[in-house]
C-alpha positions in Angstrom: 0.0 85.3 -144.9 3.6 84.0 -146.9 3.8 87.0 -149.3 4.0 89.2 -145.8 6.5 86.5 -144.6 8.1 86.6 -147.5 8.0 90.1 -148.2 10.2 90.3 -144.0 12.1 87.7 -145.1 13.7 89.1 -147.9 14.0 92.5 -147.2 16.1 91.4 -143.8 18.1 89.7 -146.5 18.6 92.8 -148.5 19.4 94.8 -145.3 22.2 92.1 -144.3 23.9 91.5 -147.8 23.9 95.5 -149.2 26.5 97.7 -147.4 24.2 100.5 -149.1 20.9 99.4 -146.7 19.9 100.1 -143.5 16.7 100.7 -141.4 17.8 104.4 -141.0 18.3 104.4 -144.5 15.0 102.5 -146.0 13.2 104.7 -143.4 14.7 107.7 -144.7 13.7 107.2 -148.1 10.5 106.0 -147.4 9.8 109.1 -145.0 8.9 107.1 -141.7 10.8 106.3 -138.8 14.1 103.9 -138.2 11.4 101.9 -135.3 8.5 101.8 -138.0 10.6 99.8 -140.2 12.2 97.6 -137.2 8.5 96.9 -136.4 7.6 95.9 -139.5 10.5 93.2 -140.4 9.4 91.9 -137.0 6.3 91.6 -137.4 4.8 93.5 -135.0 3.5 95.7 -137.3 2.2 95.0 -140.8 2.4 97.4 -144.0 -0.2 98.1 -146.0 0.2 97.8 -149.6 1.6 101.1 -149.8 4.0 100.7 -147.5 5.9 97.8 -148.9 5.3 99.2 -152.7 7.5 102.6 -150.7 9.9 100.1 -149.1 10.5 98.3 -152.5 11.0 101.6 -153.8 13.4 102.5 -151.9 15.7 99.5 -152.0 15.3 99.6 -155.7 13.4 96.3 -156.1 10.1 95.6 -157.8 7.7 94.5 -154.9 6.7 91.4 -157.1 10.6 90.4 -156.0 10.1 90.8 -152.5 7.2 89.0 -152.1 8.5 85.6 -154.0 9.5 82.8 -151.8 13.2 83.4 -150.3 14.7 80.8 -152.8 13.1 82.5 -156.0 14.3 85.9 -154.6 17.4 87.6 -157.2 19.6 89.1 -154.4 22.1 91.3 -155.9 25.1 92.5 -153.8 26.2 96.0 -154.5 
């Protein structure tokens, strides 16, 4: 499934490129655990819908971003 690829893909890229991200943090704000998070960017667990609309949420980026392919994808460094 690429939009779940893609969806890992660039949210690992948000993660490493804003100071203001973490997996603590996006768990935080989502209201899951730090591991649930780490899981899912692996792969070893995949989000429902729900999930990943939370996630996008709370990094501040329309899900439609998140699940474009990684070259489409508007990174913004804050």
């Amino acid at each position: 499934m690429q939009s779940l690829e893609n969806f890992r893909f660039n949210l690992r890229r948000l993660i490493d490129e804003r100071e203001d991200l973490s997996q603590r943090i996006i768990a935080a704000r989502v209201g899951t655990s730090q591991v649930h998070i780490h899981r899912i960017l692996k792969g070893t667990v995949s989000p429902t819908l729900a999930m990943c609309d939370k996630i996008a949420d709370a990094v501040g980026v329309p899900l439609a971003d998140l699940v474009v392919h990684p070259e489409k994808f508007p990174v913004e460094v804050s």
